[in-house]
C-alpha positions in Angstrom: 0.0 0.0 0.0 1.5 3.6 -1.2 1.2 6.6 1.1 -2.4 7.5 -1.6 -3.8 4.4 -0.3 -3.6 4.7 3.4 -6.6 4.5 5.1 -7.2 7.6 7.7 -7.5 6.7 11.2 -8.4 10.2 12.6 -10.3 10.5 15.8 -14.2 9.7 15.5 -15.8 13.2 16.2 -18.4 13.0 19.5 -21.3 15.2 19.9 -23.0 15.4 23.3 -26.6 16.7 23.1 -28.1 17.2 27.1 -30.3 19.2 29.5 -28.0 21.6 31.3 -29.8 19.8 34.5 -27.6 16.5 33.7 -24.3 18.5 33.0 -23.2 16.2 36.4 -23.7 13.3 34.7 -22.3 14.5 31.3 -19.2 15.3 33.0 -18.9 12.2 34.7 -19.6 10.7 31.1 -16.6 12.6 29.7 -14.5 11.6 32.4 -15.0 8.2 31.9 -14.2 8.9 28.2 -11.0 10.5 28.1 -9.0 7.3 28.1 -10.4 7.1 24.6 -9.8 10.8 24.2 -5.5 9.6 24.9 -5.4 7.1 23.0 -6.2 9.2 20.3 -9.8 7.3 19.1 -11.9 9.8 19.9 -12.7 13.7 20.2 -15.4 15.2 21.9 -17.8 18.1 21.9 -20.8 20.0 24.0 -22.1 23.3 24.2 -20.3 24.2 27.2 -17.2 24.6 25.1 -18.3 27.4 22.9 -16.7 30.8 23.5 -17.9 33.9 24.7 -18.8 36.0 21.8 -19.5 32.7 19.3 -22.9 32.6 17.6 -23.9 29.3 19.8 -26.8 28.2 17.9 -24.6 28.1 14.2 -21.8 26.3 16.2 -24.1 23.6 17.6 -25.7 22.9 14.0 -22.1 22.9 12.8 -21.0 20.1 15.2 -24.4 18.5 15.2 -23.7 18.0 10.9 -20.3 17.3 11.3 -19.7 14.9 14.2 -19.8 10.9 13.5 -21.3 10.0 16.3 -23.9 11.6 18.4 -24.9 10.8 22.6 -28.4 11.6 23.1 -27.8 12.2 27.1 -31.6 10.8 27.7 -33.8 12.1 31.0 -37.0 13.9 31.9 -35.4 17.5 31.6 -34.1 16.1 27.8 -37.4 16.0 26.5 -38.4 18.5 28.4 -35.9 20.8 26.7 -37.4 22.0 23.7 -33.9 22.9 21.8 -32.7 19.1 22.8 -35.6 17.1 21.4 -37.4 19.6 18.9 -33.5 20.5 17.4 -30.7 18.4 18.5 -32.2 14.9 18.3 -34.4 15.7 15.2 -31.3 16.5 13.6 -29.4 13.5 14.8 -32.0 11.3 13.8 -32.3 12.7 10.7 -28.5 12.3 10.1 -28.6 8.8 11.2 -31.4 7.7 9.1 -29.3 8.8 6.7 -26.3 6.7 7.4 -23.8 9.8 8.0 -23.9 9.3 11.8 -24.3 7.2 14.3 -27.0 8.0 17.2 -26.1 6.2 20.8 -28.9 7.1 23.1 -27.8 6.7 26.6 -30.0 7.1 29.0 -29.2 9.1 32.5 -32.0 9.0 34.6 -35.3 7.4 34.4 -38.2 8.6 31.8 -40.6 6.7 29.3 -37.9 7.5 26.4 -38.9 3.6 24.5 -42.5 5.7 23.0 -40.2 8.4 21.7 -38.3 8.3 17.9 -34.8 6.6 19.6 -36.9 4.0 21.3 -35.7 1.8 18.4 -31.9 2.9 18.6 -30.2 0.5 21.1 -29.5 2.2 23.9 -26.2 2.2 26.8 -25.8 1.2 29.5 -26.6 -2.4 28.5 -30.2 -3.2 29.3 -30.8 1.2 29.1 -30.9 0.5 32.8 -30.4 4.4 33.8 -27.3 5.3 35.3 -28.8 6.7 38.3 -30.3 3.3 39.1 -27.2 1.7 39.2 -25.6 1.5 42.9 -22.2 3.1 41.8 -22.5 5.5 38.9 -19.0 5.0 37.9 -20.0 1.6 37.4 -22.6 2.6 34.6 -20.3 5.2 32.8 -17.6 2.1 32.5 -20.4 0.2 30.9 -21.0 3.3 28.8 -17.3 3.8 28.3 -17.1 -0.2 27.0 -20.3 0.1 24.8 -18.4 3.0 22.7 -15.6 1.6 22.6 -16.9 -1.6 20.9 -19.6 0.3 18.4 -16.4 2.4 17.4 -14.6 -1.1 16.8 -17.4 -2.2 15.1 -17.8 0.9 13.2 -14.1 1.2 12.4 -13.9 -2.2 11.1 -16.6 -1.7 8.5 -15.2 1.3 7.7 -12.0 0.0 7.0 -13.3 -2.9 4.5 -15.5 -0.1 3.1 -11.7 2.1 2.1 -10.2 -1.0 1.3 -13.1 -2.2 -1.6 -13.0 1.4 -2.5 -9.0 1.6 -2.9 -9.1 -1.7 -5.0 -12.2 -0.3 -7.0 -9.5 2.9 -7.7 -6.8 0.1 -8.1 -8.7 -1.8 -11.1 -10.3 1.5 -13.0 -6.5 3.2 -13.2 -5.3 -0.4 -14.0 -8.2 -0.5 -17.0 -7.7 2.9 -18.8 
């Protein structure tokens, strides 16, 4: 393979859509995803990172059009939120029915989120048990944390059989002309 046929490995860009109520548990999330953040397999983004003086809403559609895969951080005050469910996830769920994302709800605290559109995404933690139900929330987000990691490995893998068909497809049409 020649330097033109090396398949990109960048980092898989993360959005984090959540209610400002759960920015706790969002944190707690992030924590427990920085190992993945070092080792250089992921990068990730929420609203509390935009700037002072930054036009917020085009910088959220921005990330929202742009990242691979998108959390849905999934409680009462998301649905409540009427930017979260009427903007971020309609977008998401628009991207992913699309195939240019990937939509991961996970699901925070309890709420009857199985009658909304992501009740037919699978959900994280395993079983979408909440992570507040679970005894020791660190617990859950390791769970979490595990869940990404193998969707991305997964993901990754398809990905790279997808570059490698498309590098021979290249391969045989220079070969033909």
């Amino acid at each position: 393979m020649n330097s033109s046929e090396q398949i990109d490995f960048s980092p898989v860009g993360i959005f984090c859509s959540y209610a400002h109520r759960d920015e706790l548990l969002k944190n707690l999330l992030l924590t427990h995803l920085s190992p993945m953040q070092r080792e250089g397999l992921i990068t990730t983004w929420h609203d509390a990172e935009i700037s002072a003086g930054e036009e917020w809403r085009d910088e959220i559609e921005h990330r929202l059009d742009t990242s691979e895969v998108i959390l849905l951080l999934i409680s009462p005050d998301f649905f409540a939120s009427t930017f979260c469910y009427g903007i971020e996830m309609q977008r998401a769920l628009a991207r992913h029915d699309s195939g240019t994302a990937v939509v991961v709800p996970i699901i925070l605290r309890p709420c009857d989120w199985q009658s909304f559109p992501i009740g037919r995404l699978q959900a994280l933690p395993p079983q979408a048990r909440p992570i507040t139900s679970w005894p020791n929330r660190d617990k859950a987000m390791e769970a979490v944390a595990k869940g990404l990691r193998s969707a991305l490995a997964r993901r990754s893998g398809k990905d790279q059989k997808r570059s490698a068909s498309e590098i021979n497809r290249n391969r045989n049409r220079s070969l033909s002309l």
